[in-house]
VEXDREN-2710 file (C-alpha; in Angstrom, 1 decimal):
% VEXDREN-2710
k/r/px/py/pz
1/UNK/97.2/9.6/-76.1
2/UNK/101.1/10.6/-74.7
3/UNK/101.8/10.0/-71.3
4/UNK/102.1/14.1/-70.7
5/UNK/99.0/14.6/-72.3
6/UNK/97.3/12.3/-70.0
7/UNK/98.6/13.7/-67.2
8/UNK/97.9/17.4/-68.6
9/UNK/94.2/16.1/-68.9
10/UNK/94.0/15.3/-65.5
11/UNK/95.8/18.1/-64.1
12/UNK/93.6/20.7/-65.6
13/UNK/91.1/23.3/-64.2
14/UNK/89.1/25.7/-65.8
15/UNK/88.3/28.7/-63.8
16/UNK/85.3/31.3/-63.8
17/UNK/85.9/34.4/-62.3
18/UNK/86.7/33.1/-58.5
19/UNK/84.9/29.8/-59.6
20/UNK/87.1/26.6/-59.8
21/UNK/85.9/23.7/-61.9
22/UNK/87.7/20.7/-61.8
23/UNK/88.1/18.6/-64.9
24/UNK/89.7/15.9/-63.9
25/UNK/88.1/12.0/-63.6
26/UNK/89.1/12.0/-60.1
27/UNK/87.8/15.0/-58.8
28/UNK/84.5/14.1/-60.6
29/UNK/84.0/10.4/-59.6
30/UNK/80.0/10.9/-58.3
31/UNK/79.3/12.0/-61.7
32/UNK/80.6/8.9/-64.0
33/UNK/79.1/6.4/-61.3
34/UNK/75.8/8.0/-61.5
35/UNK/76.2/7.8/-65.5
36/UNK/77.1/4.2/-65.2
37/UNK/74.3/3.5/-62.8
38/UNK/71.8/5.4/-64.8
39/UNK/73.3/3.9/-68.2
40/UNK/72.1/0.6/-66.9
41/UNK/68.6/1.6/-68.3
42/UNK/70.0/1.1/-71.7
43/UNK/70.8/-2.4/-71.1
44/UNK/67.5/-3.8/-72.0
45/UNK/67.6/-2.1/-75.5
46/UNK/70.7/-3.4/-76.2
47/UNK/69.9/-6.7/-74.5
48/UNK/67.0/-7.3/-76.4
49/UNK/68.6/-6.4/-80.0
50/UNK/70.7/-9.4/-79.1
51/UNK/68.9/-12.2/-77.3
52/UNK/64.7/-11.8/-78.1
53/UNK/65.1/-10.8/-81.6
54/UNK/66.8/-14.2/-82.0
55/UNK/63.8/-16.2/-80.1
56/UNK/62.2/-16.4/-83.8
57/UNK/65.3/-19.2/-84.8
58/UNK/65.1/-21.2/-81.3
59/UNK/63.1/-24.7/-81.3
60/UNK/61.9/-24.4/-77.9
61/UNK/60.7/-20.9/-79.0
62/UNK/58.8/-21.9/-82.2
63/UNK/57.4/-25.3/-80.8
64/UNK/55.3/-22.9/-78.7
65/UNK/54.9/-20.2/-81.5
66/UNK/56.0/-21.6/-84.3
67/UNK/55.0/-24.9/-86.3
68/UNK/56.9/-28.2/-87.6
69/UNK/57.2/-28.3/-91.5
70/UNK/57.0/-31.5/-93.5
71/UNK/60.6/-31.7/-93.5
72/UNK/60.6/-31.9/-89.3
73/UNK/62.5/-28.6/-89.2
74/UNK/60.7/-25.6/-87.0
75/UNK/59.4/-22.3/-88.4
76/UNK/57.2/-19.1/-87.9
77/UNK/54.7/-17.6/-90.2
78/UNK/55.5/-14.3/-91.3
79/UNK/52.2/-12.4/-89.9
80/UNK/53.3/-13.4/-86.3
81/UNK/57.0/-13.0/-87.1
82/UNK/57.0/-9.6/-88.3
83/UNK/54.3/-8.5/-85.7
84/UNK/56.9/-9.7/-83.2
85/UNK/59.5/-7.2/-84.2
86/UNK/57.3/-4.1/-85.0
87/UNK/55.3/-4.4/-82.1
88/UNK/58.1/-4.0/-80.4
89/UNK/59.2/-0.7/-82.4
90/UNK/55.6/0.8/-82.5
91/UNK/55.5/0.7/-78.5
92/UNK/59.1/2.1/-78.7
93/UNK/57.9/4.5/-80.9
94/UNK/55.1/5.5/-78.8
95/UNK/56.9/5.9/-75.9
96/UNK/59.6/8.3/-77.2
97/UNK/56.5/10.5/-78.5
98/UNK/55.1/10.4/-75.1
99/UNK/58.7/11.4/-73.3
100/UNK/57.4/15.0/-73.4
101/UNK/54.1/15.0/-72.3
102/UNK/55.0/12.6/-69.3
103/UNK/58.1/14.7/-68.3
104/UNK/56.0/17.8/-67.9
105/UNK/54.3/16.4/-65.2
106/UNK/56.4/13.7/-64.0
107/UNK/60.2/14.0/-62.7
108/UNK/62.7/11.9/-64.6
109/UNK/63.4/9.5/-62.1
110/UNK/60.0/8.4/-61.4
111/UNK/59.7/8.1/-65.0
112/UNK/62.5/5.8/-65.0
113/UNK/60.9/4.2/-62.3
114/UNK/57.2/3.5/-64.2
115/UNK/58.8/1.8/-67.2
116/UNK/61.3/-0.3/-64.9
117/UNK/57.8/-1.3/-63.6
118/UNK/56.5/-1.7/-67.3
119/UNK/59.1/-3.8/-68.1
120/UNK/58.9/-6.2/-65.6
121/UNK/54.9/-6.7/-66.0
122/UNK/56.4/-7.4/-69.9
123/UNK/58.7/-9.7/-69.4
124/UNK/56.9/-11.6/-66.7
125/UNK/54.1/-11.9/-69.3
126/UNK/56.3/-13.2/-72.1
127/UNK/58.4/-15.8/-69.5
128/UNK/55.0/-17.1/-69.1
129/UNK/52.0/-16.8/-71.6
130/UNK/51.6/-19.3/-74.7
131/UNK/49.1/-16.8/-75.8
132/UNK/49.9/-15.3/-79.3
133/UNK/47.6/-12.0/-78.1
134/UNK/49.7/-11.7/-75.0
135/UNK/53.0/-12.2/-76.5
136/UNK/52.1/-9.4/-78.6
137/UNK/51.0/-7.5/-75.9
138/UNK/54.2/-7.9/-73.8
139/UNK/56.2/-6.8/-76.8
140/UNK/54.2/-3.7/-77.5
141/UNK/54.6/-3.1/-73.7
142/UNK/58.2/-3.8/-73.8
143/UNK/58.5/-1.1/-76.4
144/UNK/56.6/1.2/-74.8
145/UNK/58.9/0.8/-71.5
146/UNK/62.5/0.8/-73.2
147/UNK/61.3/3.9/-75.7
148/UNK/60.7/5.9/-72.3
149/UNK/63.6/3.8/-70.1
150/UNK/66.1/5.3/-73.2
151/UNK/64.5/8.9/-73.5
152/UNK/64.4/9.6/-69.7
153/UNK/67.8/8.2/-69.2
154/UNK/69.3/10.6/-72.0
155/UNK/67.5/13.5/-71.0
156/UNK/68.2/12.7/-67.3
157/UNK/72.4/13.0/-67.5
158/UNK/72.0/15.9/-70.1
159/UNK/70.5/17.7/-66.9
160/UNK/73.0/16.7/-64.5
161/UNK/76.4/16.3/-66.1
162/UNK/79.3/19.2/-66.5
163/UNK/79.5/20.4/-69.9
164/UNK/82.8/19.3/-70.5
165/UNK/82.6/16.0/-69.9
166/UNK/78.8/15.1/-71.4
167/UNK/80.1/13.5/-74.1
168/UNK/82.4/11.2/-72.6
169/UNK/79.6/10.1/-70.0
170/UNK/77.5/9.6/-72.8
171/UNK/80.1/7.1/-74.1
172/UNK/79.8/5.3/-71.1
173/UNK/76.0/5.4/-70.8
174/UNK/75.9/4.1/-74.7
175/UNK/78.3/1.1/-73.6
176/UNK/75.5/-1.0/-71.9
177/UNK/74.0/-0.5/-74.7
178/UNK/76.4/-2.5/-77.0
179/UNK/77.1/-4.4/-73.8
180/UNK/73.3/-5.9/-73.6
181/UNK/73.7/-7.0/-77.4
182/UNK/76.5/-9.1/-76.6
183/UNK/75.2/-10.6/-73.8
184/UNK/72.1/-11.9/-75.1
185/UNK/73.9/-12.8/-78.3
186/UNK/75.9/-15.3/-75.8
187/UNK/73.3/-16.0/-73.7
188/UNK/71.2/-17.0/-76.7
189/UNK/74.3/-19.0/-78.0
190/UNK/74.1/-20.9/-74.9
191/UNK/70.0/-21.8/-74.6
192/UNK/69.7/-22.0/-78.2
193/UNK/69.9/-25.8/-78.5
194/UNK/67.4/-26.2/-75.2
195/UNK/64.4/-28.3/-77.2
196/UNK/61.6/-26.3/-74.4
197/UNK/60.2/-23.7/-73.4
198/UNK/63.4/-22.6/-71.0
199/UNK/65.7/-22.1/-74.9
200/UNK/63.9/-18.7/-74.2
201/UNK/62.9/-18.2/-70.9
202/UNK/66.2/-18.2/-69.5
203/UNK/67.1/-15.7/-71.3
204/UNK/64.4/-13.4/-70.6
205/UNK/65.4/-14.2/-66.9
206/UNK/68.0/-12.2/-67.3
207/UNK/65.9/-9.2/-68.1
208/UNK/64.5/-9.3/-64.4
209/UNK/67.7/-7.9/-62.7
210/UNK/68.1/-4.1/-64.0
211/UNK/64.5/-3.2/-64.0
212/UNK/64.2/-4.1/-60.0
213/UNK/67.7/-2.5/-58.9
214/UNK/66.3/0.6/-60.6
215/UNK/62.8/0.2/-59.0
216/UNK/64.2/-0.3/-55.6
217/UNK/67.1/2.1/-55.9
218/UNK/66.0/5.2/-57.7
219/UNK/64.6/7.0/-54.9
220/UNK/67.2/7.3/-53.3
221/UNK/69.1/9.6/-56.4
222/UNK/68.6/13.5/-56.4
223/UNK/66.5/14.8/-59.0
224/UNK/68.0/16.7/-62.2
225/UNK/68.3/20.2/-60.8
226/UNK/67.3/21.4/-64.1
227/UNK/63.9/19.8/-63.8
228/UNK/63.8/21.3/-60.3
229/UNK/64.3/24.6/-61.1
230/UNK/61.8/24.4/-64.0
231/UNK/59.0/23.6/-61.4
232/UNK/59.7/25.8/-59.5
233/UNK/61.6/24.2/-56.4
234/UNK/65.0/26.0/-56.6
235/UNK/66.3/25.2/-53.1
236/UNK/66.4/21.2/-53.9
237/UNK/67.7/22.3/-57.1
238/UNK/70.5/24.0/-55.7
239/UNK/70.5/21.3/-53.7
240/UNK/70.7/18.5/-56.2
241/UNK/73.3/20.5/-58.1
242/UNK/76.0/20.8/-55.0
243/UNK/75.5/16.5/-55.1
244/UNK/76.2/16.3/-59.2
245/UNK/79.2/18.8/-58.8
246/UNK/80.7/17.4/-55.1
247/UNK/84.7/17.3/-55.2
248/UNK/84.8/19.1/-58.7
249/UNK/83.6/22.6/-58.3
250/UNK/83.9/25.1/-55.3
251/UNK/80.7/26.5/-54.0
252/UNK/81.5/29.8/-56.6
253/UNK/81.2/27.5/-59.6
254/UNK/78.3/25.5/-58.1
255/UNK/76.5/29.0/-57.9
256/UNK/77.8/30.1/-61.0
257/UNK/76.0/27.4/-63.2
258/UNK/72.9/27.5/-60.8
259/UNK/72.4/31.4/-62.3
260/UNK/73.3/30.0/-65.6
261/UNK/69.8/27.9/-64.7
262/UNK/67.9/30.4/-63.2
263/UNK/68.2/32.0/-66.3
264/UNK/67.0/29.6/-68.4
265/UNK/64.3/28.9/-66.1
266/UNK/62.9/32.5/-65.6
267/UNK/62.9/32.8/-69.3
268/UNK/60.6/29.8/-69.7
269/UNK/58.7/30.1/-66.9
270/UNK/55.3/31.0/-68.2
271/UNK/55.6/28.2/-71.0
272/UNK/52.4/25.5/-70.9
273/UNK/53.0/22.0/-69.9
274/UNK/50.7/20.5/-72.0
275/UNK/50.5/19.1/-75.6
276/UNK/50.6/22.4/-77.1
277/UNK/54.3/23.0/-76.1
278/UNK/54.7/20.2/-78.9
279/UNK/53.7/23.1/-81.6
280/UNK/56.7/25.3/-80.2
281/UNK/58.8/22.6/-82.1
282/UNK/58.7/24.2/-85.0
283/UNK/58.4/27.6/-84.4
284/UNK/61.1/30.0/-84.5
285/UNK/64.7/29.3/-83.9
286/UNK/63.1/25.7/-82.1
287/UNK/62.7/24.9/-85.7
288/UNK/66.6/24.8/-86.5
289/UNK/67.1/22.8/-83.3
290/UNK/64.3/20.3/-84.4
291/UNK/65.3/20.0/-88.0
292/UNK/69.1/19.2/-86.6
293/UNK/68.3/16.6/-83.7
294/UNK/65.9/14.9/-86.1
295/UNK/68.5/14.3/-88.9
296/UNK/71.1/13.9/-87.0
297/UNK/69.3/11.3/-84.6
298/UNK/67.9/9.8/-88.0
299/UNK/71.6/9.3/-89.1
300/UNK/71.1/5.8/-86.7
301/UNK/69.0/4.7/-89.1
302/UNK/70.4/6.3/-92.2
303/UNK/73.9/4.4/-92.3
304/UNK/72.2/1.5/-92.7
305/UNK/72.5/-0.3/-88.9
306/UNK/69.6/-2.2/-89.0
307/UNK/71.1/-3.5/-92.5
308/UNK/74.1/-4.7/-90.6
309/UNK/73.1/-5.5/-87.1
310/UNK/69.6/-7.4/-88.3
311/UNK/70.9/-9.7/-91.3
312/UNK/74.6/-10.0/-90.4
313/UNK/74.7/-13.5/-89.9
314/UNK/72.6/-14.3/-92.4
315/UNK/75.6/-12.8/-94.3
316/UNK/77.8/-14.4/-92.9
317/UNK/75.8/-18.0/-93.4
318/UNK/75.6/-17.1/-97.7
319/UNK/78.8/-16.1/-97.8
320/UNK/80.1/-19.3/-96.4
321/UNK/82.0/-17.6/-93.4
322/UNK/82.5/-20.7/-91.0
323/UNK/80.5/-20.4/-87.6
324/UNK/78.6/-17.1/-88.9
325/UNK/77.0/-16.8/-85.7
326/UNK/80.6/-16.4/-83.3
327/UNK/81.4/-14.3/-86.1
328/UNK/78.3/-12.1/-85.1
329/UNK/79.7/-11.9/-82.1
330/UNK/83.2/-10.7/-82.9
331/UNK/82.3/-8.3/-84.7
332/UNK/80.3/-6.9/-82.1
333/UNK/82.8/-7.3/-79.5
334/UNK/84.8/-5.0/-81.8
335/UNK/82.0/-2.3/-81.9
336/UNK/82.2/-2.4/-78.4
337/UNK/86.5/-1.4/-78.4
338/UNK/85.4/1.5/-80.9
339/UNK/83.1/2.6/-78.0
340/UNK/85.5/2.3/-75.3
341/UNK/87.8/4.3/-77.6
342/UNK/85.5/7.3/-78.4
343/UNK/85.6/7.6/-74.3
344/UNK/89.6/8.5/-74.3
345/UNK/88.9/10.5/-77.8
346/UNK/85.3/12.8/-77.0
347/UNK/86.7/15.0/-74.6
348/UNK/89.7/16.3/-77.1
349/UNK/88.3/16.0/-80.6
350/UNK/84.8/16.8/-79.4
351/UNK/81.2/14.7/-80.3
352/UNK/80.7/16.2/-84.2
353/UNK/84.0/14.9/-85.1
354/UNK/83.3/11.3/-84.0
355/UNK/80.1/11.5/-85.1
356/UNK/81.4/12.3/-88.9
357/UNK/84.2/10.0/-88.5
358/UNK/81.6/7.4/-87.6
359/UNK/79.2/8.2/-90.1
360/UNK/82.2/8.2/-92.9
361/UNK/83.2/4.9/-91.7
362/UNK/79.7/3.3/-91.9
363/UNK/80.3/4.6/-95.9
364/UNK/83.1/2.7/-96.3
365/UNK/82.0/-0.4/-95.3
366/UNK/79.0/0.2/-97.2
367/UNK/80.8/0.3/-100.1
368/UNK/83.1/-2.2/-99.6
369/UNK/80.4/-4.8/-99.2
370/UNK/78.8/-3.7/-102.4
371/UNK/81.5/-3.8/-104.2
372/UNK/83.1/-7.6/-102.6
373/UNK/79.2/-9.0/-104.3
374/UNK/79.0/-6.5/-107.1
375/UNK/82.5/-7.8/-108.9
376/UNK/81.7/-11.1/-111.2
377/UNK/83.1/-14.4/-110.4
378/UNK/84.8/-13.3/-106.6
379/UNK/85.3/-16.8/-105.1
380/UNK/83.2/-17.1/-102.2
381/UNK/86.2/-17.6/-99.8
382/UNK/87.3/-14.1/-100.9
383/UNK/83.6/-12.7/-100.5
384/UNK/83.8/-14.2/-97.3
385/UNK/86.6/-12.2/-95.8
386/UNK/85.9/-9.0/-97.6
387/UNK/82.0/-9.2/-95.6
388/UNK/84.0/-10.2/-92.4
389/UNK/86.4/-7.0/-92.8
390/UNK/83.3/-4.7/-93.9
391/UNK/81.0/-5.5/-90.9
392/UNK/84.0/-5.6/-88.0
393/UNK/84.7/-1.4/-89.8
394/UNK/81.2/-0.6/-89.9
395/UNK/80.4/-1.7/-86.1
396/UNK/83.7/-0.3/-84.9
397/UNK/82.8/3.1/-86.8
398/UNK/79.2/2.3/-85.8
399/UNK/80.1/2.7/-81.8
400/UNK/82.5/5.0/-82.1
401/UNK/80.9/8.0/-83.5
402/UNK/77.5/7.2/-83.7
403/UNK/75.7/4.7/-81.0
404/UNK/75.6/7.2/-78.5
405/UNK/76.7/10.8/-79.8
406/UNK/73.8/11.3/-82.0
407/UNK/71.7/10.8/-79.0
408/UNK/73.8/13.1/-77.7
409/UNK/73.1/15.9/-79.7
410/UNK/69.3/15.3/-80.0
411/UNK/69.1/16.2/-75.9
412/UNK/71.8/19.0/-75.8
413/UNK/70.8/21.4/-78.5
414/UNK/67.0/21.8/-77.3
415/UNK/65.6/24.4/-75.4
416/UNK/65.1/23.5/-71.9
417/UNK/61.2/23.0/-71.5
418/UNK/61.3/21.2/-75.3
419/UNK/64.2/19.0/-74.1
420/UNK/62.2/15.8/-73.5
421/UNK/59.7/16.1/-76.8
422/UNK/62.9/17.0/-78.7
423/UNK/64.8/14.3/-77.6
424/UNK/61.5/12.3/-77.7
425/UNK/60.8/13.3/-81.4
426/UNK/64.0/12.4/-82.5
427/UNK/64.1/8.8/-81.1
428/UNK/60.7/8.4/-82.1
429/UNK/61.5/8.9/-85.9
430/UNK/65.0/6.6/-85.3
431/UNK/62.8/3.9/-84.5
432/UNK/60.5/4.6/-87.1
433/UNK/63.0/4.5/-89.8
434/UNK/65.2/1.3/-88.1
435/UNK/61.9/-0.7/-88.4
436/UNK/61.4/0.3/-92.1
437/UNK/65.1/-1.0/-92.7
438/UNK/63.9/-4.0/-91.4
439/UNK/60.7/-4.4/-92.5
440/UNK/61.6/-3.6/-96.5
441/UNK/64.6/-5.5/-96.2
442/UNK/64.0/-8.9/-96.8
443/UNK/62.5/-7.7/-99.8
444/UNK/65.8/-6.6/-101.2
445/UNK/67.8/-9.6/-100.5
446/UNK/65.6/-12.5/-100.6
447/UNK/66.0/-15.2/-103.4
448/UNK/62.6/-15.2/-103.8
449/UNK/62.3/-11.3/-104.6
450/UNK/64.3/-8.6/-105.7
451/UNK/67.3/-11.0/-104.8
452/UNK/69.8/-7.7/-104.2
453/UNK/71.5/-9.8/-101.3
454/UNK/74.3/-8.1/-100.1
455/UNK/74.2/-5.5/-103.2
456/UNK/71.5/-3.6/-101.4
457/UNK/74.5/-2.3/-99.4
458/UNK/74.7/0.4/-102.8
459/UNK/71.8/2.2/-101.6
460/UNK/72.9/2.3/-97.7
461/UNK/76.2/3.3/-99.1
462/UNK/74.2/6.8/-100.7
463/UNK/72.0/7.0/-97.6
464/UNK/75.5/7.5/-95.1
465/UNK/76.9/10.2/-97.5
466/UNK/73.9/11.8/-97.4
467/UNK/74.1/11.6/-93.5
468/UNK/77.6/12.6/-93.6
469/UNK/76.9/15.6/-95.7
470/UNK/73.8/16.8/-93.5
471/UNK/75.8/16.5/-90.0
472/UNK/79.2/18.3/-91.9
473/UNK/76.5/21.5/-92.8
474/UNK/74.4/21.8/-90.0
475/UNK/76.0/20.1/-87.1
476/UNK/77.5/22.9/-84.8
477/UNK/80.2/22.2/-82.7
478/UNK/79.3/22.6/-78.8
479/UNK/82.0/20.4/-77.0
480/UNK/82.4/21.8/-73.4
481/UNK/79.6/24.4/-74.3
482/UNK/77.0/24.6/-71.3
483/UNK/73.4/23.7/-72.2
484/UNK/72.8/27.7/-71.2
485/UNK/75.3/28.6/-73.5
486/UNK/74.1/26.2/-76.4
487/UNK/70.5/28.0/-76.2
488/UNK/71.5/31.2/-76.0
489/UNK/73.6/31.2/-79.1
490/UNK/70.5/29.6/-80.8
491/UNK/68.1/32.3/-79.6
492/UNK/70.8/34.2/-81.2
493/UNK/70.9/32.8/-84.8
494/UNK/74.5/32.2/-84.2
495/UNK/75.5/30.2/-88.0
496/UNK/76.9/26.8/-87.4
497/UNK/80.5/27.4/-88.0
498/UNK/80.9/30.8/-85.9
499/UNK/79.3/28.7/-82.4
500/UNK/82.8/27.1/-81.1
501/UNK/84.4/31.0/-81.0
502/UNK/80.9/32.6/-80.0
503/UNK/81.5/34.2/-76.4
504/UNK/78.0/33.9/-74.7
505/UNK/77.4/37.5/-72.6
506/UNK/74.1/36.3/-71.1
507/UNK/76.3/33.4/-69.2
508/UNK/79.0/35.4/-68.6
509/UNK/76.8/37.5/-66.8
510/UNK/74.9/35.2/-64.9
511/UNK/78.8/33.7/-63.8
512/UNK/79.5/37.1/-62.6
513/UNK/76.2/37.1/-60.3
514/UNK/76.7/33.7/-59.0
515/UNK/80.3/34.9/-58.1
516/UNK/79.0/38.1/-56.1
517/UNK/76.1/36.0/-54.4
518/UNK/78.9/33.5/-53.4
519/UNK/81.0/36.8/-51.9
520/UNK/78.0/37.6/-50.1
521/UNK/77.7/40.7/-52.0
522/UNK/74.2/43.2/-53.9
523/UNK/72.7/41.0/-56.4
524/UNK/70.7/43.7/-58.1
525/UNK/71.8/44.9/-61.8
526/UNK/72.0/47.8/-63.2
527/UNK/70.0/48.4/-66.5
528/UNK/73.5/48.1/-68.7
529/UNK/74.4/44.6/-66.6
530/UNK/71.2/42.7/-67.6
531/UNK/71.7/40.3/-70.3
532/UNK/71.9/41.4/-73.9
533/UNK/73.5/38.6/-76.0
534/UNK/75.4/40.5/-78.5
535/UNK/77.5/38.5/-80.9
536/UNK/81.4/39.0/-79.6
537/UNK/84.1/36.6/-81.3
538/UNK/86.9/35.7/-79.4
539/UNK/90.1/36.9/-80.5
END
């Protein structure tokens, strides 16, 4: 990025009719510390990718789970091992299902609150049972509490954050995600040879800290105005929005985006809140928006990252890469600079094209790996670097694009009262599919089996082009698009390509009434001034 570009970026406003709207990070500081506060949430799914999902190779771990073979070493049985891990995904699974249902009655922050509180009781049950039933208890509860920590948190800075700069706070919301791996990858690294029960204890120590700053502190955050306004408490919601938008926009733009809401919110106001909004789903133009934040969502899984992130070491151990396991973390630690770099790239390129960038990059270090074990008689050293090379592109093309933007797009493109089970719905089948990578993988690439190794990579290599061909057709592009203009031009059939010049008339009118309320002047409309949302193009 050039130095006058930078300061062009930082410079800029965009104005509404007498509304200002600040763009710059400055002038919008409340905002990206609320996103890093609220993006702590995600730490504990990152964390535990990183630190519990290696318990299962810790002697302290397994002398208490686990039993001593006849050749002294440590080990698991499978029925406990793999219960472990999916137990862990079924809760998340569940919990994702249930973000809906839960967020029609209950705000998003207490939500946040209840699994902070489930997560605790979890961890505090695996720090101290010896129980088999209650380890897989605590896991199943831990699932249940990060599926509805990650669903709430998205769906929570959807509702709050300016249009034009969602995508870069979801970067940054997505980077504690990547950040937890790599902690409890070096936390782990540093337990690991502890022969008791404190090799994994101490780690899970760590899990106490987020949970109860979250607890104690998130009472004292506004509500999503959004959620406000949807039940029916539009003062706090105006409220609430005047904290989200402090130092950016004048009081015009702040009630120019409020009638953007009220809207939206009058338009749905006579929806049901219970399981039968669910149906709506799949029901008219919902059913595009479902189909889209599904695959798209889905894509997670569909590069292959469970391949990757799951059985790199163990990669990295047959191919003879020295110290596979610091390795593991490298690599990661670059995933984490391709996340950091989508935060200076989002806001000019837009989410869609780091998503497909990401998604083609995944493909290419697909390939490469199949191809490094698919050639005859590659020396291992050789093997070695070309695995190296291939996991460092795939996790750097991993965060860039697709860590946090599909997730993104699963919680912007919904209608408002279908946001959570949208957003639920499409997490839900992510986990679903990530635990089938894991659970059919060993399958693939053990010795004692179909004995693919590394070669399985062939089919993941398919699977991302078939991602990267789903999100190229049906991915719209809605950088700096309100989520008032996104549904309008869905309720308007608007194709995929024609949505980035579609000029929303329905916003532009409710803009135009938030401008005169701010004047102090007649709200009414005239018959010809209510909304109509015609399709105009911009010239």
């Amino acid at each position: 990025m050039g130095t006058s570009d930078a300061q062009g970026l930082e410079a800029r406003e965009m104005t509404h009719g007498e509304g200002v709207r600040k763009t710059n990070l400055l002038a919008n500081w409340r905002i990206l510390a609320v996103t890093l506060y609220i993006g702590m949430s995600l730490f504990e799914y990152g964390y535990d990718k990183g630190a519990i999902a290696g318990f299962q190779a810790m002697p302290g771990f397994l002398m208490v789970f686990g039993y001593q073979a006849p050749d002294g070493t440590w080990a698991i049985a499978s029925g406990p091992q793999q219960i472990i891990t999916s137990f862990m995904t079924l809760g998340s699974f569940i919990g994702a299902l249930a973000t809906g249902l839960i967020g029609a009655h209950l705000c998003r922050r207490y939500c946040l609150m209840l699994s902070s509180a489930l997560l605790i009781v979890a961890v505090v049950i695996m720090v101290e049972t010896t129980s088999f039933g209650a380890l897989y208890f605590a896991r199943l509860l831990c699932g249940l509490a990060n599926g509805v920590l990650m669903n709430f948190a998205f769906v929570y800075l959807q509702e709050c954050t300016p249009p034009y700069l969602r995508g870069l706070c979801f970067g940054m919301a997505a980077f504690w995600i990547t950040f937890g791996t790599t902690i409890g990858m070096v936390v782990n690294n540093e337990t690991a040879e502890i022969m008791n029960r404190q090799a994994y204890q101490i780690p899970l120590y760590v899990c106490f800290p987020v949970p109860a700053l979250l607890l104690v502190t998130l009472p004292f955050l506004p509500e999503s105005p959004r959620w406000l306004l949807h039940h029916h408490r539009p003062e706090e919601a105006l409220q609430s929005l005047r904290f989200f938008r402090h130092g950016a926009y004048d009081e015009v733009a702040v009630l120019q985006e409020f009638e953007e809401m009220k809207g939206v919110a009058a338009r749905e106001a006579e929806s049901t809140k219970d399981w039968r909004l669910m149906l709506e789903l799949f029901r008219g133009t919902n059913l595009r928006r479902t189909i889209i934040c599904v695959g798209v969502t889905s894509a997670n899984a569909g590069v292959g990252a469970m391949f990757i992130l799951s059985f790199g070491t163990y990669f990295f151990t047959i191919a003879k890469v020295g110290e596979p396991f610091m390795w593991t973390i490298i690599t990661n630690c670059l995933g984490l600079a391709g996340l950091i770099l989508s935060w200076f790239l989002v806001q000019r390129v837009g989410h869609r094209r780091l998503i497909l960038t990401g998604c083609s990059l995944c493909s290419v270090a697909m390939v490469i790996i199949a191809i490094v074990y698919t050639v005859p008689n590659l020396p291992a050293h050789q093997a070695g670097i070309g695995m190296v090379v291939a996991c460092s592109l795939y996790l750097f093309g991993f965060n860039l694009g697709m860590e946090s933007y599909t997730f993104l797009t699963s919680g912007e493109l919904p209608a408002q009262k279908l946001r959570a089970y949208t957003q639920g719905l499409s997490v839900g089948v992510s986990f679903i599919l990530a635990w089938l990578c894991t659970f059919t993988t060993p399958y693939f690439i053990n010795p004692t089996e179909l004995n693919w190794g590394p070669k399985y990579a062939w089919i993941w290599f398919v699977s991302a082009l078939i991602a990267t061909v789903f999100i190229y057709l049906m991915l719209p592009d809605v950088n700096g698009r309100s989520l008032e203009e996104i549904d309008e031009m869905f309720r308007n059939r608007v194709p995929a390509r024609g949505f980035k010049s579609y000029v929303c008339l329905e916003i532009e009118q409710a803009r135009s009434r938030g401008t005169k309320h701010a004047l102090g002047e007649n709200m009414e409309l005239d018959r010809e001034d209510k909304p109509v949302g015609q399709h105009i193009e911009k010239v």
